[in-house]
N, C-alpha and C positions, 0 to 999 in steps of 0.2 A: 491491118488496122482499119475499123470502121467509123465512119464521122459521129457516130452515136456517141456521146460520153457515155461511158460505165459508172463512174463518179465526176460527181461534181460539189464543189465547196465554195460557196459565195459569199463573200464579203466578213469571213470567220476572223471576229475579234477576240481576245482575250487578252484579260489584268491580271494579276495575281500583288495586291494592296496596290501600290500605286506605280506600278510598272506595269506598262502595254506591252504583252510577249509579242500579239499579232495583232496589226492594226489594219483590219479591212481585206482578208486576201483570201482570191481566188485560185480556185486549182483544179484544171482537170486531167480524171484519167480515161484514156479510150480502150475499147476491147482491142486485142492483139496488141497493145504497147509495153514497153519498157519505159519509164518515168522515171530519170532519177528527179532527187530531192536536192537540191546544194546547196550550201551555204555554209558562214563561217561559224563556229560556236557560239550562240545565243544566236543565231538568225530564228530560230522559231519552227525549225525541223521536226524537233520531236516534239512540241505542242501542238504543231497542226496535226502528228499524224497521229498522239492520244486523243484526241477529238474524234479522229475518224473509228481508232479504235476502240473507241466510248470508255478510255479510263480517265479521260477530262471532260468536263461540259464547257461547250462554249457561252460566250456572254452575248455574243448576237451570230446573224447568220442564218444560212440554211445549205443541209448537205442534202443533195438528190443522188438516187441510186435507180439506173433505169431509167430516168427522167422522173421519177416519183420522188414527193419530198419525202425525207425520212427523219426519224429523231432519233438519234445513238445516245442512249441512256446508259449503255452498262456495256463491259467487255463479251454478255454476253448475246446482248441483243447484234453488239456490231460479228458476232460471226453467224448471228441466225441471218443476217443481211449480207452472207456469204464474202467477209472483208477476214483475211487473218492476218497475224502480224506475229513473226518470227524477231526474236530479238537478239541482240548480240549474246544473251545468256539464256539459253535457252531453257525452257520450263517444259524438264521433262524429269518422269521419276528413275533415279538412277537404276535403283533394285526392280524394279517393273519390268517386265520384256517389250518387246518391241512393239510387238501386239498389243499387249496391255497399253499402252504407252496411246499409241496411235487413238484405240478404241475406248479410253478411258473413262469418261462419263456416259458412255454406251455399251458399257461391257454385257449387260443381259438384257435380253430380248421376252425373257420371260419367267416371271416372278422369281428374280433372284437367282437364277440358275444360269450359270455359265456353259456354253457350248465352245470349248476348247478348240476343239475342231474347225468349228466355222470360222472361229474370232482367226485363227490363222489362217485361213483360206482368205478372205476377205484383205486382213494385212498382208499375204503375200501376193497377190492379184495386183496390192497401192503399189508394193515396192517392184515389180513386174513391171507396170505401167510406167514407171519410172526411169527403168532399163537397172536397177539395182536386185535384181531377184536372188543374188549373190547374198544376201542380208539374210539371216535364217529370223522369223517373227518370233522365236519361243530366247534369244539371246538376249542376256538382261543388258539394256541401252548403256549403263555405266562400263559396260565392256569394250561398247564400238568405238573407234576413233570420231573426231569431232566430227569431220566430214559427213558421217555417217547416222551423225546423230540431229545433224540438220537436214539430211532427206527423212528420217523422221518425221519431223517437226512440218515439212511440208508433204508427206504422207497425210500428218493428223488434217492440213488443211484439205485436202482431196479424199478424203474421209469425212468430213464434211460440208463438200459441194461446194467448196468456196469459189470465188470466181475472180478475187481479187487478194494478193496477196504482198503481203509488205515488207520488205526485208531490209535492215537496220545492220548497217556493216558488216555484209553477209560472210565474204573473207579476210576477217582477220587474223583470224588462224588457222587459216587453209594453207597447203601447202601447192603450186602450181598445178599437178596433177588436178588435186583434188578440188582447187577455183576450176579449172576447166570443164570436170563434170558435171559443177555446179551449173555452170553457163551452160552445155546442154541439156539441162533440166528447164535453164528459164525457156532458153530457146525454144523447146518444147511446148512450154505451157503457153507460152507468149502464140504458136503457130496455134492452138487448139483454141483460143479466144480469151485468154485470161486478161487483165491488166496487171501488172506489176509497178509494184513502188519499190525503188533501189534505192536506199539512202545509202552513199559512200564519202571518204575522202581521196581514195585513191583513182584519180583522172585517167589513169588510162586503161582502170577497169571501165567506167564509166563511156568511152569512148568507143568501147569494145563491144559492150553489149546493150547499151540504153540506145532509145529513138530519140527522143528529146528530152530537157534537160527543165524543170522547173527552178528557178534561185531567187530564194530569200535573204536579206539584210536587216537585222537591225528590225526583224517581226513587220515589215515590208516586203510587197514583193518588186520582183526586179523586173522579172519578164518569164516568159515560155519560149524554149528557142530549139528550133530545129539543130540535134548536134552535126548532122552531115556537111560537111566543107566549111565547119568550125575550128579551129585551131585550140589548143591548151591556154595559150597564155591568153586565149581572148575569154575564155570563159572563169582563167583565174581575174582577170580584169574586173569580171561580171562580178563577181563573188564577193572583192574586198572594194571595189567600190573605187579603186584606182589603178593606174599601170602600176604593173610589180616588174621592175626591168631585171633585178637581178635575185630570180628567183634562191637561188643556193649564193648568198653574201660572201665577196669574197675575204678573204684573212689575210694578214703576213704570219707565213709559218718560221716561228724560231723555234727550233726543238729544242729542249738542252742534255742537261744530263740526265741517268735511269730514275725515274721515279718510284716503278712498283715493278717486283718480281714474282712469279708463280710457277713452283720445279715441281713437276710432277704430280698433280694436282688428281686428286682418285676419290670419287663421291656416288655412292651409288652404282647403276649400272651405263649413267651418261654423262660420265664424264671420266675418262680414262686416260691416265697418264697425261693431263694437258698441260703444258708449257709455254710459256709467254710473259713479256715486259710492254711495260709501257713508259714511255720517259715525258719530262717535263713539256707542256705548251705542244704534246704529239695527242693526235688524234686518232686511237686506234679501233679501227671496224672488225664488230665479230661478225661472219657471215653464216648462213646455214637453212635447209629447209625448218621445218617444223618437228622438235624432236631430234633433232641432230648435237643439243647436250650444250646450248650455249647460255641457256638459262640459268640450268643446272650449274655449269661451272662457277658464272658468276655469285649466285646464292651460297655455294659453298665455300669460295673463296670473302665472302663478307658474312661469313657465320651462320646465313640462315640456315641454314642443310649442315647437315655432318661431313666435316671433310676428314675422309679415312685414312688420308697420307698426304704428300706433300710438303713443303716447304715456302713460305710468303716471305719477300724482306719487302722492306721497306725504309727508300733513301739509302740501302745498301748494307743494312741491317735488320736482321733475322727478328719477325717477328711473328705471335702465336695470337690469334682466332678464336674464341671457341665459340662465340654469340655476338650479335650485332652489335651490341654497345659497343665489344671491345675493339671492332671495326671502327664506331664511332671516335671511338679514345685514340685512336693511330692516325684519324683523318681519311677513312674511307669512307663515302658514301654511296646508297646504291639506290637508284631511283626504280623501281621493281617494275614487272611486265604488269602485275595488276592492278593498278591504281586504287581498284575501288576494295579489295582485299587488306592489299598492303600497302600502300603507298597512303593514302590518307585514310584520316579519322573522321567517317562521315559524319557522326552525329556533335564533332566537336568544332568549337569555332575555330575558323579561317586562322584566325591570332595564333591558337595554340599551335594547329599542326605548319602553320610556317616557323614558329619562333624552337618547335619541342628539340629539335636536333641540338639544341645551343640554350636551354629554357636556365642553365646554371648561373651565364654569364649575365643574369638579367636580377642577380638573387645578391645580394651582400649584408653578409650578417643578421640575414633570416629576414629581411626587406627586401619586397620584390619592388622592381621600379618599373611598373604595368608603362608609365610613358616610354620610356627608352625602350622596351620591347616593344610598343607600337608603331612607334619612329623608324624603326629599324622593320619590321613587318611592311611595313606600308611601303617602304621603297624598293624593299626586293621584289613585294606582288608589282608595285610601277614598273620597273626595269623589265618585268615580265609581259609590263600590259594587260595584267589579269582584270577581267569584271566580276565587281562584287559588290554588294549593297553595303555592307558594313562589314570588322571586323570579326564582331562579336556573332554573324550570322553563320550555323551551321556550313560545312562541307559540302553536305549533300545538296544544298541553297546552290550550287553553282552549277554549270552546265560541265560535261565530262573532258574539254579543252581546259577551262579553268581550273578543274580538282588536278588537273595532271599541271596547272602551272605552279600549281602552291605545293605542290608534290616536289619540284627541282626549285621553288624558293627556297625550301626548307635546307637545300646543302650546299645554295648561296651565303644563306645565313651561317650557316656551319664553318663556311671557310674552310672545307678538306682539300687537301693534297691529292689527292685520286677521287675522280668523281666517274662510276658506272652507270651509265642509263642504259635500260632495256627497255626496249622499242618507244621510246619518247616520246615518239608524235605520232603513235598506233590512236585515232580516233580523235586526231587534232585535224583543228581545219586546217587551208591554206595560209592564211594568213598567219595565223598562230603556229606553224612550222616553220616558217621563218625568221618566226620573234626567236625561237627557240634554237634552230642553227645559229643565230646573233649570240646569245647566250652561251653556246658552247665554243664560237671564236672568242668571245671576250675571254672566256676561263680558260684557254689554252694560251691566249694573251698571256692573263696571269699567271703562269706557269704549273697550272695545274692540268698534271696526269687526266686523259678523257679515254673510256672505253665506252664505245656506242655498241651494242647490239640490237642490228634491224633488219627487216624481215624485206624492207623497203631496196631492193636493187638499187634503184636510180638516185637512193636517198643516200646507202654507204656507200657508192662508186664519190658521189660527189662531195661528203663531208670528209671522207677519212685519207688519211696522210696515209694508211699502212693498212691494210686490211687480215684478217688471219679466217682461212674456211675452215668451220668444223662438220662432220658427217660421224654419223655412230660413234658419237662420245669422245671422238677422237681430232686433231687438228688433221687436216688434210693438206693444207696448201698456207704460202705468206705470199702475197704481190704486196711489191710496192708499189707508189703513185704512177708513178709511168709504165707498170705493167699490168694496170687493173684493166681489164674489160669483161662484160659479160658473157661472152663467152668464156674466158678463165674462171670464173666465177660459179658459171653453169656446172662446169668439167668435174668442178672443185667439190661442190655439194653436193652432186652426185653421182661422185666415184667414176667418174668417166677420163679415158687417158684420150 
């Protein structure tokens, strides 16, 4: 790492009507560094770095590149200033190849005429350099696993000349193996003089591979801190802006009796013969890599997905599936792994998608009573601790912690007897993982059935009374509380005795 900054961003404000996303805040990045980005949802992470990425203007400020002042007008000017930004979704063409993909707004070199040849010489020399030469360039991207389709993504930036590179929750659905690759690729670029920006929520990715640690609050900043001979909880301190003593809250566990049952459960080709209950006021953890079928079970077992066979009761009676509603009608709910798919309506107000689960009991004799749906909206987003300007303001108006809290509003409101979250606090801050494990003690309080699936180790070791691994479609392993550790865990998911 060189004292030169690569980028720098000074005193970068922005409003959006009458709210101050960032007020005044600097940031720099050096050649050879790692940079995470930290902070809680709504700190002002992703508006400072569309700025850099020029899909936002700011309202005062100046960004230097080089030491040169520079103006980022457009997403395209900030990659001719060698800045790229990789995002949790990546923008690549499915049916395209690989080549194609990489080379896209440069596919010909000379009047329209495509050199086949080359175009894969060139994409395979990016993925060479990479240490991925294993990738064939002529394979269409929607084939590769995601791993695979994010060395893409940062192929296309080293295609072109970038020098600085932004990565926005780079694994969240990577699977160990394939985070570690990842990390020697940063490694890598980070040794050849790149600067990287890391946005994460997961700490002890972030302690692993980042130099220091930039953290905003509340579109303030906090400081710039050297992470070496920093501890976890000192930088969660940093983050929400007080001591958090008991990061995972503790509960009184009363189990009671069987809540929900699932015999033999066959959907697809990942989810085979699975088996499992969950009982009142119990907390039970799916565990598994990426792909290991725990998704899938869940969706099939709440009607999204076709369930080919099996058996569901419920409260000890036999009961039939075939579509989400009728999940809703029996009191399941499922808080889904993609929030911004399925879990909320982005373009519809906050109001609707917390109250929709339950929008009948709000209706009498073809009069809806818009107050008591507000009253009751309003206290489930509080108990959540959700930010948001108004009711009546779009989904998409909130930050991606908040769309996931009006997401498990909506089957507080509900009142179900079995409540399924999948990966819950995948892209939530610190803070807000806590509101949220609080919320999952209160409903196991309340005697309702909880089936967590997370991707998070440290996160199922400590919220779940019972855990169950699955690996190829299949259950692999059950520990109880007293015999969960990760090594079991590890053994469990992948097929190791």
């Amino acid at each position: 790492m060189t004292d030169k900054p690569l980028i720098e961003m000074k005193q970068i404000t922005k409003s959006y009507g009458g709210i101050r996303a960032l007020k005044g805040i600097d940031f720099h990045l050096y050649q050879g560094e790692v940079r995470a980005l930290l902070g809680e949802n709504g700190a002002g992470k992703s508006t400072l770095m569309k700025i850099l990425s020029g899909a936002e203007s700011m309202d005062s400020g100046e960004i230097l590149v080089n030491g040169e002042t520079v103006s980022v007008t457009s997403p395209k000017r900030s990659r001719d200033l060698g800045i790229s930004t990789i995002y949790q979704e990546f923008i690549l063409a499915p049916q395209l190849s690989v080549a194609e993909n990489i080379f896209l707004d440069r596919l010909s070199e000379r009047k329209g005429l495509i050199c086949w040849k080359a175009l894969c010489q060139k994409a395979g020399a990016l993925l060479k350099q990479m240490g991925f030469e294993n990738i064939d360039p002529m394979t269409k991207v929607g084939d590769l696993p995601v791993a695979y389709q994010q060395i893409v993504e940062i192929c296309k930036a080293l295609s072109r000349e970038a020098r600085v590179l932004i990565l926005d929750e780079p694994t969240a659905v990577l699977t160990f193996h394939e985070i570690e690759k990842l990390f020697q690729v940063i490694r890598k670029l980070r040794d050849e003089g790149w600067g990287i920006i890391y946005i994460s929520h997961r700490l002890e990715e972030v302690f692993q591979i980042c130099d220091r640690a930039t953290i905003l609050k509340d579109g303030t900043l906090v400081g710039a801190y050297e992470l070496r001979g920093m501890e976890k909880k000192d930088l969660v301190n940093l983050m929400v802006g007080r001591t958090m003593q008991n990061y995972y809250p503790p509960r009184e566990i009363n189990i009671g009796q069987e809540m929900l049952r699932a015999e033999h459960l066959k959907a697809g080709s990942l989810v085979d013969d699975v088996s499992f209950h969950v009982r009142a006021g119990e907390v039970l953890g799916f565990y598994g890599l990426v792909g290991a079928g725990r998704t899938e079970t869940m969706r099939a077992l709440f009607g999204a997905d076709v369930l080919q066979e099996g058996e569901i009761q419920l409260e000890g009676n036999k009961i039939q599936i075939r579509n989400p509603s009728e999940a809703v009608k029996h009191g399941i709910g499922l808080l889904p792994e993609d929030r911004k798919k399925e879990g909320v309506l982005l373009k519809l107000p906050i109001r609707w998608n917390t109250t929709l689960s339950n929008i009948k009991t709000f209706s009498f004799w073809g009069i809806h009573n818009h107050r008591r749906e507000q009253e009751v909206a309003r206290k489930a987003l509080k108990d959540l601790h959700t930010k948001y300007g108004s009711l009546e303001d779009a989904a998409n108006s909130l930050s991606g912690g908040n769309q996931q809290k009006v997401a498990l509003a909506k089957w507080l409101v509900a009142g179900c007897k079995v409540v399924i979250l999948d990966e819950p606090t995948r892209g939530v801050d610190i803070g807000a993982k806590r509101e949220i494990y609080s919320i999952i003690n209160e409903l196991a309080r309340a005697g309702t059935g909880i089936v967590v699936v997370s991707s998070e180790m440290e996160e199922i070791m400590n919220i779940s009374d019972r855990i169950l691994v699955m690996r190829c479609g299949k259950i692999t392993g059950e520990l109880k509380k007293e015999e969960i550790t990760e090594q079991r865990l590890i053994q469990l998911a992948m097929g190791v005795s």
